[in-house]
C-alpha positions in Angstrom: 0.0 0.0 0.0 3.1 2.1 0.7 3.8 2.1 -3.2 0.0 2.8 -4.0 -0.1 6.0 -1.4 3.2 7.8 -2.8 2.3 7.7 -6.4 -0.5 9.5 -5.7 1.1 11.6 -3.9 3.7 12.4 -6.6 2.1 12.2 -9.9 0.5 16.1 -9.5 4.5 17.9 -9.5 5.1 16.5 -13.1 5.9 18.6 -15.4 6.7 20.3 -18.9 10.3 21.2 -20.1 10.1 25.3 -20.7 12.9 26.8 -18.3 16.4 28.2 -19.8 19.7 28.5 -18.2 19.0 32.0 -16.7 15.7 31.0 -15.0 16.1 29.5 -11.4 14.9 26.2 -10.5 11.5 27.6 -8.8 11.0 29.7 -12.1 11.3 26.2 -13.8 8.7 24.3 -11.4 6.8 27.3 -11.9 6.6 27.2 -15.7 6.2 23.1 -15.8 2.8 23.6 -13.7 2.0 26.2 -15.5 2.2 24.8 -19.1 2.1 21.0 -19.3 -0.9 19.5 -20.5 0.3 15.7 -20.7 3.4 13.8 -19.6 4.7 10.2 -20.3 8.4 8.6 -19.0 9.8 5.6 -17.5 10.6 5.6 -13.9 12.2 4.2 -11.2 11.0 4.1 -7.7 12.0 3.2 -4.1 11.2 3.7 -1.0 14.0 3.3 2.5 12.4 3.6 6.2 13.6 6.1 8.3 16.8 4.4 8.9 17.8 4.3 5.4 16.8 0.5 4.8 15.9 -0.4 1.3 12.2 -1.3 1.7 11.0 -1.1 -2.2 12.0 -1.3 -5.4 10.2 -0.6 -8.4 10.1 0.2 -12.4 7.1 0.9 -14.9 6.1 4.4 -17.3 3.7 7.3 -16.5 1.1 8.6 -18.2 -0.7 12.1 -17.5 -3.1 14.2 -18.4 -4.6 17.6 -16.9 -7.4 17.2 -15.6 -6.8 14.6 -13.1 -6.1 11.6 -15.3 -2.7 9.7 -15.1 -1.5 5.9 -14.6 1.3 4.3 -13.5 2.1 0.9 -15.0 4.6 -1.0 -12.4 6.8 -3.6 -14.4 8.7 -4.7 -11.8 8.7 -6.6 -9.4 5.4 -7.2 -10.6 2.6 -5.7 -13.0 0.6 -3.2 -11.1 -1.8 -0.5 -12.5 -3.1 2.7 -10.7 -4.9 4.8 -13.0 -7.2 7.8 -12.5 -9.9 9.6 -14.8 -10.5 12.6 -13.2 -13.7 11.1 -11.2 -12.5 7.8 -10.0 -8.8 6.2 -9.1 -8.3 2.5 -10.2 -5.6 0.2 -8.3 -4.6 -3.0 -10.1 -2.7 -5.2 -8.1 -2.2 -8.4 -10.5 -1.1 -10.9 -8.5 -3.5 -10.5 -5.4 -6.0 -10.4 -8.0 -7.9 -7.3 -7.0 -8.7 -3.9 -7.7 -9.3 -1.1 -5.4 -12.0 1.9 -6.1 -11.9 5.1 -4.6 -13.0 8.6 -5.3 -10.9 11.1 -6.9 -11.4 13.8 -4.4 -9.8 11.6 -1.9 -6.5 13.1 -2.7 -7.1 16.7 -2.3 -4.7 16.8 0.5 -1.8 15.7 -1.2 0.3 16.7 -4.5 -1.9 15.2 -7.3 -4.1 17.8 -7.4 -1.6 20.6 -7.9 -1.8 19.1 -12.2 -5.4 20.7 -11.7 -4.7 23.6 -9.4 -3.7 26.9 -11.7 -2.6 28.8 -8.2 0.2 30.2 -7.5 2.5 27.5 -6.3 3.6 29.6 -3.1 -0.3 29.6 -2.2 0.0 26.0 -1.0 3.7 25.7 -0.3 6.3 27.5 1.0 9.2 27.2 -1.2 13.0 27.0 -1.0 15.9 26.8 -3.6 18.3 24.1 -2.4 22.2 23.8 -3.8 22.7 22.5 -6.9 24.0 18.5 -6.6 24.0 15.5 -8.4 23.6 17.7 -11.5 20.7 18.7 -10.5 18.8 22.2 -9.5 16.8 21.7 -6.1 13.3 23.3 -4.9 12.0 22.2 -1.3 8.4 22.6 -1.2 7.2 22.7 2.9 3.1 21.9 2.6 0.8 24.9 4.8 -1.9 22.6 5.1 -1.4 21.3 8.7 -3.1 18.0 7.3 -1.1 17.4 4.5 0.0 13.7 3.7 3.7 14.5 3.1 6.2 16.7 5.4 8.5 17.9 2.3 9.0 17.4 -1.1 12.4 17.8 -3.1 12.2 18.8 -6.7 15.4 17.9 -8.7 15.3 19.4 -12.2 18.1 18.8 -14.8 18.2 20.3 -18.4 14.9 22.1 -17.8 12.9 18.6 -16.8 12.5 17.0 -13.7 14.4 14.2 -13.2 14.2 13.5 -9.4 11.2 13.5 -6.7 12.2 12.7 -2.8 9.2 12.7 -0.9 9.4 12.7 2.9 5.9 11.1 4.6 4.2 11.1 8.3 5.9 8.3 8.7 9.3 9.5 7.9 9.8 7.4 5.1 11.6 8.6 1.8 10.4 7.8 -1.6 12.2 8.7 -4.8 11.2 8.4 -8.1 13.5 9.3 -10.9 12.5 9.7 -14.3 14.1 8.6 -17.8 13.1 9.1 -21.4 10.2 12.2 -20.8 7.9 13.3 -23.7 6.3 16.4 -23.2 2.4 16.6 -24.3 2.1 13.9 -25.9 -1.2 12.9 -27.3 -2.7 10.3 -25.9 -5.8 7.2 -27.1 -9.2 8.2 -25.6 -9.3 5.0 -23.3 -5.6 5.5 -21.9 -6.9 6.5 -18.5 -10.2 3.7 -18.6 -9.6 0.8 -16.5 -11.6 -2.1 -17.3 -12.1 -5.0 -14.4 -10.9 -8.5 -15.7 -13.2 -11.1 -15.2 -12.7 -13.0 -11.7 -11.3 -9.8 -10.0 -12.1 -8.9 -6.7 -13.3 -5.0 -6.2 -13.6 -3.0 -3.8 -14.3 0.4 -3.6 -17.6 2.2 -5.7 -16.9 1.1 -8.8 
């Protein structure tokens, strides 16, 4: 379920690829909420305890879409689907054989719904520029909402893209996602982000 929460959590900080050298790396955060209208990449995922100790690994591609629809297709360890139209979110796990329903609006407290939000980022968050490292330019984004479901967010961005997300929950657990071979609005088939039950699947949830 660990896997399930974060990507939710994530998937509404993705962006498009507008920033220059002379623009800092909020300015660059700024502009990919402000102009991406669909995403796709492969990614890589994992997710260490408080202590540091390895507790997930993970692979698959991301799909998005403003407003509200995305999916993440895990390829490993195993197939898993999470998908979201806008009304409804969709998780697939494969191998347990079940599916899990549950309203969109369920996730208002947490960064998916910043892909709808057309705010000012600062509204929500307040907002540092870390050091540049790992050839990457930082953004620390600190939630206001006392009941937020994340304590801090790191933004890595590298050639104007992002290509690293470090997420830091309640439970002071890390999850990073990093991101490889991103296309910027692409077009997408009308049933990308319709998930349709296989037969013998347990749901749960309003479906």
């Amino acid at each position: 379920m660990h896997k399930i929460k974060h990507v939710i959590l994530l998937v509404g900080l993705l962006a498009s690829s507008l920033a220059n050298a002379d623009t800092t790396a909020r300015q660059q955060l700024e502009l990919f909420l402000d102009n991406t209208q669909s995403f796709s990449a492969s990614f890589k995922q994992k997710l260490e305890s408080e202590f540091g100790e390895l507790l997930q690994q993970s692979a698959g591609k991301l799909s998005m879409q403003r407003p509200g629809k995305f999916r993440w297709d895990y390829s490993e360890p195993y197939p898993q689907n999470i998908i979201s139209n806008g009304e409804k979110i969709w998780m697939y796990d494969s191998e347990l054989e079940q599916v899990n329903v549950r309203p969109y609006e369920q996730v208002q407290s947490s960064p998916v719904n910043l892909l709808d939000n057309r705010e000012k980022l600062d509204l929500a968050f307040s907002i540092v520029e870390m050091p540049s490292q790992e050839q990457q330019n930082w953004v620390k984004l600190i939630p206001k909402q006392p009941d937020s479901d994340f304590k801090v967010m790191l933004v890595g961005l590298q050639n104007g893209k992002i290509k690293t997300m470090r997420f830091l929950d309640n439970f002071n657990q890390q999850t990073e996602i990093s991101f490889d071979k991103l296309i910027i609005n692409p077009v997408f088939k009308e049933d990308t982000f319709i998930f349709k039950v296989p037969q013998g699947v347990d749901v749960m949830g309003d479906y």
